[in-house]
N, C-alpha and C positions, 0 to 999 in steps of 0.2 A: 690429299685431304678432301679434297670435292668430288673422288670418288664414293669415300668413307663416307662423306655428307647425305650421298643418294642413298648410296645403301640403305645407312640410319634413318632416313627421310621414309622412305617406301616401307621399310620392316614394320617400323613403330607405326605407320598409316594403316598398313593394311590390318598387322594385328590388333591394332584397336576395332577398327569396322569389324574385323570376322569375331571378333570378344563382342563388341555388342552387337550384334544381331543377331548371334548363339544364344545370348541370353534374353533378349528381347523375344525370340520365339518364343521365351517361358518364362514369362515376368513373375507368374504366383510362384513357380520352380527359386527362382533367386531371391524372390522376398522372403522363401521360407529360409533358404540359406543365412542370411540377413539377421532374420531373427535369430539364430541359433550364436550370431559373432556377438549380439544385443546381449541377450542370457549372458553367454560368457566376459563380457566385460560390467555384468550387471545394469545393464541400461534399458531394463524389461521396457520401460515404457515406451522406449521407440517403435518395439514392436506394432505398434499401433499406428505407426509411418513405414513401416516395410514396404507395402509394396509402391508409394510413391516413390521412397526413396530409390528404390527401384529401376522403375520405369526412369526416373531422373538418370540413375549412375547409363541405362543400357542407350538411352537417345544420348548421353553428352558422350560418351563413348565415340558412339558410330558420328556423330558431329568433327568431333576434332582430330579424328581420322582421316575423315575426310577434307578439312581446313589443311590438314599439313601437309597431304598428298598433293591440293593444290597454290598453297602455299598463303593461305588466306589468314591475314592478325595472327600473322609469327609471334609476336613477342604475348599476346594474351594463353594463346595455344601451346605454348614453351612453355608457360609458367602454370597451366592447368596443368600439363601432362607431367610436369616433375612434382608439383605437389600430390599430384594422386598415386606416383607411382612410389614417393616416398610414404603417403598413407599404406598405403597397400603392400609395400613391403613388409614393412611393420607389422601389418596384420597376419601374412604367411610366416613374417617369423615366429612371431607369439603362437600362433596357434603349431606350429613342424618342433618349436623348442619345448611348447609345454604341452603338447599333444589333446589340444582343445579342438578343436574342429581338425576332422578327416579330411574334408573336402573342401578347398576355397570357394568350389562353385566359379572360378574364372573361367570357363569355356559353359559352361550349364553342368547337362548329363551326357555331351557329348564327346568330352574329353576327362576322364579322372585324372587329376595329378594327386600325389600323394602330400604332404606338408611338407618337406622339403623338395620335391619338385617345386610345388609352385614359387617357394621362397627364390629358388635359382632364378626360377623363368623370370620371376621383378628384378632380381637382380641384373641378369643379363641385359635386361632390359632400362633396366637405371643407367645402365652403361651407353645404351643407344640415347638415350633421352638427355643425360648429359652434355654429351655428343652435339645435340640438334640444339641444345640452351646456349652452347659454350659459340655456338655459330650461325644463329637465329639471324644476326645481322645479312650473312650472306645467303639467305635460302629466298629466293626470289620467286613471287607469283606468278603463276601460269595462265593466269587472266586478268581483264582488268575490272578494278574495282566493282562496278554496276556488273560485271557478268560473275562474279564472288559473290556477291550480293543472293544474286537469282540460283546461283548453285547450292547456297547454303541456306537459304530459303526451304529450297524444292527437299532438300536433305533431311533437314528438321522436319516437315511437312511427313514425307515419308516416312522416315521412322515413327512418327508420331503412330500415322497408320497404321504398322505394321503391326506396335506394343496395340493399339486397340484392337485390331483384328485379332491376335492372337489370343490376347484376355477376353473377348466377348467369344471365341470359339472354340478352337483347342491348338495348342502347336503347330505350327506348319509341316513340321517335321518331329516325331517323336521319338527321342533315346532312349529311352526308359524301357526296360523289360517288361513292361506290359504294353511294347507298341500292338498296332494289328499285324497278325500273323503270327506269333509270337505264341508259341505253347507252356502255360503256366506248368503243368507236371513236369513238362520237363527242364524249364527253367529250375526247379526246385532239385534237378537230379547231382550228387555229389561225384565226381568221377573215382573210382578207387586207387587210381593213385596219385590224389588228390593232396597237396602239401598239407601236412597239418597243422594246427597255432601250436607255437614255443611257448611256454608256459614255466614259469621260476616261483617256487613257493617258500616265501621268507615269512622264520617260525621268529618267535620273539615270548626268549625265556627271561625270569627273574632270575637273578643269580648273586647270591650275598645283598641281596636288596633292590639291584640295579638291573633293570629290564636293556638287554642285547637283541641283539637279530643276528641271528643264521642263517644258513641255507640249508636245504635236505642233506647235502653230500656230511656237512659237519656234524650230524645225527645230536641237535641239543638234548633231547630226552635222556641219552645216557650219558650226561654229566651228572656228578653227584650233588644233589640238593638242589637241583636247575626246577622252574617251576614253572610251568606253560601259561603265557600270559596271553597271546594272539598268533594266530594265522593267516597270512596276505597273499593274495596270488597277483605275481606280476606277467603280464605280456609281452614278451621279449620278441616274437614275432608273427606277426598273424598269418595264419593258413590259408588257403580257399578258401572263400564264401562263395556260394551260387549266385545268379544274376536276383534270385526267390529267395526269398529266407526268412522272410517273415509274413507267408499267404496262411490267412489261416479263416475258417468262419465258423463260429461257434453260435447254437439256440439252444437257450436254457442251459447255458455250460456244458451241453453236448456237443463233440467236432464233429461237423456235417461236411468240410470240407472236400471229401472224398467224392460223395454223393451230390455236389453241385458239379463239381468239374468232369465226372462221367456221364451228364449228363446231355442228350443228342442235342438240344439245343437249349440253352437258359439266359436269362436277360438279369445281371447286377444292377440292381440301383445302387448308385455311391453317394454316402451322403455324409461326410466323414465327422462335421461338427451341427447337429441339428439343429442348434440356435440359430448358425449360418445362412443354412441352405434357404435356395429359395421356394417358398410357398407357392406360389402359383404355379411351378415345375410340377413341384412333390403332389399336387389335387390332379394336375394330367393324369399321371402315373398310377393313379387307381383303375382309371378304364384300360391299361395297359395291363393291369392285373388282373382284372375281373377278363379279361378277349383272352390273357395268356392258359388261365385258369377253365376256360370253357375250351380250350385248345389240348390241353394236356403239356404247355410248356410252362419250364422249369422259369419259377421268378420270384428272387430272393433280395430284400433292400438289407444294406450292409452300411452300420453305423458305430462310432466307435464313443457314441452320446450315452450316458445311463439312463437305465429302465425307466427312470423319473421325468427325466427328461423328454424323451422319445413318449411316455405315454401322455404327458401332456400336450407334447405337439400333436399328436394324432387325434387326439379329443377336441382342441381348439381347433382342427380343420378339417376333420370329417377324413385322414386318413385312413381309409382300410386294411391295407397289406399291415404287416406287422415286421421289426427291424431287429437283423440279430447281427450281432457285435462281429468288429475285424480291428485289427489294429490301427490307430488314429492313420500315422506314418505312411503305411502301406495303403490305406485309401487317398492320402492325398496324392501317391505317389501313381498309381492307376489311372486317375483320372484327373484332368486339372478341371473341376468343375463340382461343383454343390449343389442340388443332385449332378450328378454323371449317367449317364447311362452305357453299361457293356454287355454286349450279345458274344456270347462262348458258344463254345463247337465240341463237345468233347473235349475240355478244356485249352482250346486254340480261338484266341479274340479275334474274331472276326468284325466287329466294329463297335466302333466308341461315340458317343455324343455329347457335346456341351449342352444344358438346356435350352440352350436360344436356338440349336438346331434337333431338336426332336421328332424322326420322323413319324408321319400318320401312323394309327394303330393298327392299319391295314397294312401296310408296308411291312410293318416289322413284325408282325402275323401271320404273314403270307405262306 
């Protein structure tokens, strides 16, 4: 049994710290997850707490990881970690049973599980966490009181840091296919023999009055007097997708995409919601246009805001470049920052920037 005790003790500690500090690299990354569990249980208005909520779930994480690793308010730390793990099962079950969220987002973008992945991984894990509830009395501290104090002090402290450093700059660490080095074209390459999606198409005839559903194989059209009422397409199981799938930039409804990323050097502005972004970034980034422009390098701002929008911001601030559309999703996904800035290579990201670190326009003109 006090074998089983350590085990359960160390497993549940560490993987909670290495869960929240995965996602605290990427707090705007997990609040957007957040909001998409919000949407689907209908609770749009939290979204408007995402990324507190946040940044809360990724510090009490890495906190009571660390509490039970050294054994610090067992019985408070027991009864966090079975309430949230029974929250949280709940949520990978709802979402793997009725196929509402893809991704739990429990490791970031550094580890995908699919919805029943993750449901297991709580369970397995309810299993350790019961474990540690059922025997809280006997897990004794590794320190004494006043030095539990100062360890979990120094721990919140930290964390605290890290979520602010990461959100005032960019990830410490970036998963995401568009880290640096990372070539967009061929992120977007399909390989040929490439699984493809299983796809089921259920027909739905009237028939004496009363609307059925078939399948292809039953061929409903040649029943006698059968009358086509709809057509569904079911996904039975998904193929390949590339790491890229949805880069795209279009001006004036024309795709220019091609001609941005063969280009020998170009600089992205990311500015995915306009009303967002910050203004005092986006007035820099004129003289970044006007140096890029007397240069002959390629520099294109990319928004996924309407025409109406975008031309009222630029009027209210004397912006000059001019913004053409990419997909909301896919910019925020590029860059965690409003504006962002990305310098490509012949379509290979050679470097990313949060606004609070934008280097001189002589630097990045050189």
């Amino acid at each position: 049994m006090r074998i089983s005790l350590i085990i359960s003790r160390f497993l549940v500690g560490v993987l909670f710290i290495i869960s929240g500090l995965i996602k605290a690299n990427d707090t705007i990354g997990f609040s957007y997850k957040l909001a998409e569990y919000f949407e689907v249980f209908g609770m749009e208005w939290l979204s408007a707490f995402a990324l507190l909520i946040a940044v809360s779930i990724c510090v009490f994480e890495i906190l009571l990881g660390t509490m039970l690793l050294i054994g610090s308010r067992i019985k408070f730390v027991s009864w966090s970690l079975l309430l949230m793990i029974v929250f949280f099962t709940f949520l990978t079950f709802f979402s793997a049973y009725f196929n509402k969220v893809t991704d739990c987002g429990c490791f970031g973008d550094a580890l995908k599980l699919t919805p029943w992945q993750s449901f297991t991984k709580d369970m397995v894990l309810l299993f350790f966490i019961l474990l540690l509830f059922k025997s809280q009395n006997k897990i004794q501290s590794l320190f004494t009181k006043k030095a539990e104090n100062k360890i979990n002090l120094l721990t919140l402290l930290l964390s605290c840091y890290f979520v602010w450093h990461t959100y005032s700059h960019l990830p410490a660490k970036d998963f995401r296919p568009y880290a640096i080095g990372e070539n967009i074209p061929e992120g977007m390459l399909i390989p040929k023999d490439a699984k493809q999606d299983i796809i089921e198409d259920i027909w739905y005839y009237e028939i004496n009055g009363e609307t059925q559903q078939f399948t292809t194989e039953q061929e409903p059209w040649k029943i006698e007097g059968a009358k086509y009422v709809d057509r569904k397409t079911k996904l039975i199981e998904k193929g390949y997708e590339p790491p890229i799938h949805d880069f795209s930039i279009s001006k004036d409804e024309v795709d220019i995409t091609d001609s941005i990323l063969s280009a020998k050097k170009a600089y992205l502005v990311i500015a995915y919601n306009i009303k967002k972004t910050n203004v005092e970034a986006s007035k820099k980034l004129t003289d970044l246009y006007l140096a890029c422009e007397k240069k002959g390098i390629t520099f294109v701002a990319l928004s996924a805001s309407s025409d109406e929008l975008i031309d009222v911001f630029r009027h209210e601030n004397n912006i000059m470049f001019p913004y053409n559309f990419t997909d909301e999703t896919t910019l925020k996904t590029i860059v965690r920052s409003n504006p962002g800035l990305v310098k490509i290579e012949e379509g290979t990201i050679r470097g990313k920037w949060h606004f609070n670190d934008f280097p001189s326009i002589e630097k990045l003109t050189k």
